[in-house]
C-alpha positions in Angstrom: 101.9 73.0 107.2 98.8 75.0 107.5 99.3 77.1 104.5 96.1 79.2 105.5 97.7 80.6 108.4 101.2 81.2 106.7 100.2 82.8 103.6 97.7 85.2 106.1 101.3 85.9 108.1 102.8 87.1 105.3 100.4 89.1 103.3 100.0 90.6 106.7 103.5 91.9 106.8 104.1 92.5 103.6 101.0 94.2 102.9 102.0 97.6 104.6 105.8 97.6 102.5 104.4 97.2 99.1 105.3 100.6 98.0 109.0 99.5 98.3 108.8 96.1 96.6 106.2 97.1 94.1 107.8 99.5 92.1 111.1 99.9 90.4 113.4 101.8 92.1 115.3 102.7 88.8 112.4 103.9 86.7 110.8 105.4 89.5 113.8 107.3 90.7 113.8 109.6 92.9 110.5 109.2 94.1 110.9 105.7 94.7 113.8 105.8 96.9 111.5 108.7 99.2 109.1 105.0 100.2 112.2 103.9 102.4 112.5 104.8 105.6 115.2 106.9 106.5 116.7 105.3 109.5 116.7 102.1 106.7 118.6 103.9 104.9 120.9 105.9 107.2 121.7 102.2 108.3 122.6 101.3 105.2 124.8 104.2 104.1 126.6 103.4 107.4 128.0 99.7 106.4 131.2 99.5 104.7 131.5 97.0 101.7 131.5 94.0 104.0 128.2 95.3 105.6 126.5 95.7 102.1 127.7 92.3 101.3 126.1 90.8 104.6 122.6 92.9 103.8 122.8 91.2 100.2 122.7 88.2 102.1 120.2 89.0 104.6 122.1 89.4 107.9 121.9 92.9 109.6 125.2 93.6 111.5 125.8 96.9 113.6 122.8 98.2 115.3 120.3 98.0 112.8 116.4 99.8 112.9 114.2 98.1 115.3 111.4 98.1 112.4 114.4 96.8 109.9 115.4 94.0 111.9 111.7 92.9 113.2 110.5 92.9 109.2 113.7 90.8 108.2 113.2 88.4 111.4 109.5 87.6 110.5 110.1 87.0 106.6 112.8 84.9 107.4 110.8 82.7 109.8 107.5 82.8 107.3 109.6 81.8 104.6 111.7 78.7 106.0 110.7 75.9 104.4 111.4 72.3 104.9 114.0 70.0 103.0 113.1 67.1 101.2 116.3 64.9 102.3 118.5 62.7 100.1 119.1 61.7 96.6 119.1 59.0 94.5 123.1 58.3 93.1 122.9 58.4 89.2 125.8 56.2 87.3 128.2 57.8 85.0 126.2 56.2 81.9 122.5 58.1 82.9 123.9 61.7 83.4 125.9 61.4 80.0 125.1 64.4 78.6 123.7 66.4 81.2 124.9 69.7 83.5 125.7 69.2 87.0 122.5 71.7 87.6 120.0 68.9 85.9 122.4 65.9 87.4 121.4 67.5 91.2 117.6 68.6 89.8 117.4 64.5 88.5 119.0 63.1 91.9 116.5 65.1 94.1 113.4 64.6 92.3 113.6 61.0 91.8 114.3 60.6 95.8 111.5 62.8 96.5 108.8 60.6 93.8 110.2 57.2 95.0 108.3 56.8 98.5 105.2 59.1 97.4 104.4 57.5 93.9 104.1 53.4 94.7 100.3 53.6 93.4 101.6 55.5 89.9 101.3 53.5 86.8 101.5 55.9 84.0 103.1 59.2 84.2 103.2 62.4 82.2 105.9 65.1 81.9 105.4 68.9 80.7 108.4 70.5 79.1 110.1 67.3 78.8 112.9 67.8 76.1 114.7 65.0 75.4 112.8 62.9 77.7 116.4 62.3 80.6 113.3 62.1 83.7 111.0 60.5 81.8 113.6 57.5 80.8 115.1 57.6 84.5 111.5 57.1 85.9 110.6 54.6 83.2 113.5 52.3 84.6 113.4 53.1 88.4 109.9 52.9 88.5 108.7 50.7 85.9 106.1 53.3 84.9 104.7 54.2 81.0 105.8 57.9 80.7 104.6 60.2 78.4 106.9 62.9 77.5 105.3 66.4 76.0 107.6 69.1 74.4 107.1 72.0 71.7 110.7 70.9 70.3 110.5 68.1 67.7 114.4 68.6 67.6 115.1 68.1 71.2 112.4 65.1 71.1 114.7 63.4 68.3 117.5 63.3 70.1 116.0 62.1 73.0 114.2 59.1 70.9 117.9 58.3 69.2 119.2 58.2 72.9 116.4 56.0 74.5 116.8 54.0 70.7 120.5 53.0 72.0 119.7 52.8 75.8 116.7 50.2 75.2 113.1 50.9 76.7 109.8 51.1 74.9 108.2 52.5 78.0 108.5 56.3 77.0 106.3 57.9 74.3 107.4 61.6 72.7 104.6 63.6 72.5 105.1 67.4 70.2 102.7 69.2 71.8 102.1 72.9 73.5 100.2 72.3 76.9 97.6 75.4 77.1 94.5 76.1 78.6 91.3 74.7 77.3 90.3 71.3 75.7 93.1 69.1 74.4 91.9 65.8 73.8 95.2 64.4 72.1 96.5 64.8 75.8 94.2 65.4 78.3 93.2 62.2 79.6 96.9 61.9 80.1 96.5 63.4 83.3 93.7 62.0 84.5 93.4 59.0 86.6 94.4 57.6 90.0 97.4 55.8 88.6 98.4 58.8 86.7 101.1 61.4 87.9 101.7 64.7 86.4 105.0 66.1 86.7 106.4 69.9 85.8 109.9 70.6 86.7 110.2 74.5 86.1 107.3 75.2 84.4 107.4 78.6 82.9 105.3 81.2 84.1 101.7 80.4 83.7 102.7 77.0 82.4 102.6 76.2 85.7 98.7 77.1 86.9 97.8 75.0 83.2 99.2 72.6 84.9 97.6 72.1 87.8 94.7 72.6 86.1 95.0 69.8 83.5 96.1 67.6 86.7 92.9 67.7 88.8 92.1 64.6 88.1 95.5 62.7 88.4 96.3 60.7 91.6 99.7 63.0 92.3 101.5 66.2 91.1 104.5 67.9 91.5 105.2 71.2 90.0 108.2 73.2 90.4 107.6 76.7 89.0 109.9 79.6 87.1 109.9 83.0 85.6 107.1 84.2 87.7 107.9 87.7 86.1 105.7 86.0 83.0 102.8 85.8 85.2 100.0 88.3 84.5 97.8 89.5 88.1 94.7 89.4 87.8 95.1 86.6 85.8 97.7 84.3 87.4 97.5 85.7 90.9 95.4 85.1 93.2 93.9 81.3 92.0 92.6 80.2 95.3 89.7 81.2 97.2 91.5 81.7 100.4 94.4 83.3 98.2 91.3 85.9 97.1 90.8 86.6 100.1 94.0 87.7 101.3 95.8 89.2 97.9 98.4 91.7 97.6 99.1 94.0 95.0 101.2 92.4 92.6 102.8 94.3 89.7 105.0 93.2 87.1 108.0 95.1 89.2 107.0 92.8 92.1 106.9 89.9 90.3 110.0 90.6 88.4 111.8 90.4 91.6 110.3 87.0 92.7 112.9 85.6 90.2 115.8 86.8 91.9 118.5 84.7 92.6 119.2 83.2 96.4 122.4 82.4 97.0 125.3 83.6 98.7 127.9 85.6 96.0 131.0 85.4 96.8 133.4 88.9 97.1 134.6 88.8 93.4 130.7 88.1 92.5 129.5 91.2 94.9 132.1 93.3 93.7 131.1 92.6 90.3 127.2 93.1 90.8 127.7 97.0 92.5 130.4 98.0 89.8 127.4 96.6 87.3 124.8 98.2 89.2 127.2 101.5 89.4 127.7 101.9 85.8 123.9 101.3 84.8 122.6 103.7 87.5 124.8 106.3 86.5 124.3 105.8 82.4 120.5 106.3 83.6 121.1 109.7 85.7 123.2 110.8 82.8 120.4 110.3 80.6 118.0 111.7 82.7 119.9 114.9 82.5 121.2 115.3 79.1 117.9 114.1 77.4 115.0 114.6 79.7 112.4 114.3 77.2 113.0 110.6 76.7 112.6 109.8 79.9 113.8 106.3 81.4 116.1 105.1 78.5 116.6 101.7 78.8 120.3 100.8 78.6 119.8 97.4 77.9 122.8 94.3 78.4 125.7 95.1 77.8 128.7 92.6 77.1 130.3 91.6 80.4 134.2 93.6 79.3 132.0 96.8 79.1 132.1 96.5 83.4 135.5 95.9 83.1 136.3 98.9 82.0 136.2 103.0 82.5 132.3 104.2 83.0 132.9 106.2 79.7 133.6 103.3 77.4 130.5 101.6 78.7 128.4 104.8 78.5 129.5 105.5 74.6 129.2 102.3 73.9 124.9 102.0 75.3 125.1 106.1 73.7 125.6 105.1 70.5 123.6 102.0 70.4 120.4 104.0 71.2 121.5 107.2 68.4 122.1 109.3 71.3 124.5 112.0 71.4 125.7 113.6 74.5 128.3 116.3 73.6 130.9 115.1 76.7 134.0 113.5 75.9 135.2 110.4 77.8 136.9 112.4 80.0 133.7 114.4 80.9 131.9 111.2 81.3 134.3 110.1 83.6 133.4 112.7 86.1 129.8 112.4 85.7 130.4 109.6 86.9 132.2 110.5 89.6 129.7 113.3 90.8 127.2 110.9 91.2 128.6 108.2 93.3 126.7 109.0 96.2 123.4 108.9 94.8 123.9 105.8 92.6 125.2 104.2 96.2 121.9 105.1 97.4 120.0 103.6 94.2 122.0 100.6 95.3 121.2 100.1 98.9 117.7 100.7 98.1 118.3 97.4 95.4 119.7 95.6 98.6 116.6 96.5 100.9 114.3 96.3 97.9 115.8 92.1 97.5 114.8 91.6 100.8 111.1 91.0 100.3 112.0 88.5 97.1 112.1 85.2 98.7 108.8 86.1 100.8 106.8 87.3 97.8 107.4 84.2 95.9 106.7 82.0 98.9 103.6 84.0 98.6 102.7 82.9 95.0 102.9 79.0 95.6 101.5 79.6 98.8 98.2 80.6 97.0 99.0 77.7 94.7 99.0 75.0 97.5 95.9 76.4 98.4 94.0 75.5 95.1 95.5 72.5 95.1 94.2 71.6 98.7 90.9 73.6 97.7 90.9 70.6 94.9 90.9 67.9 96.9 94.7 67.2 97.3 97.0 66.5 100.3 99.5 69.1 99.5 103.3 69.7 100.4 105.6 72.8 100.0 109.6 71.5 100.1 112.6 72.8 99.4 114.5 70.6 97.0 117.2 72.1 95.1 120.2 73.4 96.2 119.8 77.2 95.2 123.3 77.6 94.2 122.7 75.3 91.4 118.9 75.9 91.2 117.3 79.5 92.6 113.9 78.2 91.3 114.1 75.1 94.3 110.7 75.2 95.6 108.3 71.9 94.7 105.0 71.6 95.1 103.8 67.9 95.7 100.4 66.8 96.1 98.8 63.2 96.2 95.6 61.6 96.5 96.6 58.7 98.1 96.7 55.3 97.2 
């Protein structure tokens, strides 16, 4: 892939929309909602409940805006990725323990390592826990793995389990990998035969990294909670990347992390009556207590969505000391009174989560770049099924043999 020319395609048309995706529309209400175009959202208020549910999915049905549909066409093209193909069956005895999510995650990545890593001798792992890849790629591939994690407790269970599986092959290392010298594991990552693996690294976790790894002879990162990412700071770290930035905010890359796949109806119909009942608690605040201005309402227990908006709203009233002077009944009309603009508040949110997938392509996009800027031959694969796993993007790079 020439990551140059893709990550140039997408700034490009992304570049002239960032006043939708890079503000909230909730705390910026009503202004925010004025950035969308109105045919965009005269489309919108025409679909029925099926409609919404195919724009929460991407697909445009009716007759949609020419600009609409032309932005949505070009994303998705600039965005499709390839697959990495295959797994490798584990037995009943090595996933023991685990989640179908880290059974799949385990599957995929050592498939992916297997054809890729026949020069590796020694491999480290960041954010390894109880050390389940690091054992699996001790035995499959015969490698000494080191295994770094912040939790002594996770690493003890993980040395009692490898203690009654058999294999002196993996080391526990307690350690926080940060920027800057560490020479109790640094040279850990260095070195031809060395790989350095990350599998949803948090945040900046990830760039530290890459960093650490310029020196090994192959990396793969998969990256997470980009909304802990700091711009300047974490975005853009290429030089091409520099040269083509956008304007990240925390907003925007709060809504990198968004999930990806399809909800079903009871899941849909569950997100707008969620959506519904927080959009309204905020217009009711914004009008009975204008001085505080956006009042955070904060999670609520999933039976408070179950129920009448009025129950929810006393219950986030009284948990902030705030007093309205309505009765339930009165709250229950607010409600009511405000349908139509909470509806708008939410197919703005369903327009807004169009540009999520694109702007993260766009962060490891940049990150690709640093690596090939380093020296590496670089890949950008889709590997989890994001169902299981939203965060399913890997980046692989190699040296060679």
């Amino acid at each position: 892939m020439n990551f140059q020319a893709r990550l140039e395609a997408l700034t490009h048309q992304l570049r002239p929309w960032s006043s939708l995706w890079s503000q909230s529309i909730l705390q910026g209400w009503p202004g925010s909602g004025a950035a969308y175009p109105e045919d965009w959202l005269a489309y919108a208020r025409s679909l029925d409940e099926a409609g919404e549910r195919q724009l929460d999915q991407g697909v445009l049905v009716g007759v949609p805006p020419p600009s609409l549909e032309a932005l949505l066409g070009a994303l998705q093209e600039l965005t499709a990725l390839p697959w990495h193909e295959g797994h490798q069956a584990l037995t009943v005895a090595q996933t023991q323990g685990l989640s179908a999510k880290k059974t799949h995650e385990l599957e995929r990545v050592l498939a992916l390592l297997a054809p890729r890593t026949r020069f590796i001798q020694q491999a480290v792992d960041i954010g390894g826990g109880m050390g389940h890849l690091a054992r699996l790629c001790a035995r499959t591939f015969g490698w000494t793995f080191h295994s770094i994690d912040r939790d002594a407790a996770l690493q003890d269970k993980g040395r009692r389990w490898l203690a009654r599986q058999g294999g002196d092959t993996v080391s526990f290392i307690q350690a926080s990998v940060e920027d800057g010298l560490q020479p109790g594991i640094d040279p850990l990552f260095s070195g031809q035969d060395r790989a350095s693996i990350g599998l949803h690294t948090c945040g900046p976790l990830a760039l530290t990294q890459l960093r650490k790894s310029q020196g090994a002879g192959f990396v793969l990162n998969i990256g997470c909670c980009y909304d802990k990412l700091e711009a300047p700071r974490d975005y853009p770290v290429s030089r091409f990347g520099a040269a083509h930035p956008l304007p990240f905010t925390p907003h925007a890359l709060a809504l990198t992390t968004r999930g990806r796949h399809h909800k079903t109806e009871e899941e849909f119909a569950r997100m707008k009556r969620v959506y519904a009942w927080r959009f309204a608690f905020d217009l009711l605040t914004r009008q009975r207590f204008p001085e505080r201005g956006f009042v955070r309402a904060g999670d609520a227990p999933r039976s408070l969505y179950d129920g009448p908006f009025a129950v929810y709203a006393r219950d986030r009233l009284e948990r902030l000391g705030l007093e309205p002077g309505m009765t339930d009944a009165e709250l229950d009309v607010f409600e009511v009174s405000v349908r139509a603009e909470t509806r708008d508040l939410l197919l703005c949110h369903l327009l807004r989560d169009r540009f999520a997938r694109a702007l993260e392509v766009v962060l490891l996009l940049d990150r690709a770049l640093l690596l090939e800027e380093l020296g590496f031959q670089v890949e950008l694969l889709q590997l989890f099924d994001p169902r299981l796993s939203p965060r399913n993007l890997a980046l692989i790079a190699s040296r060679g043999a």
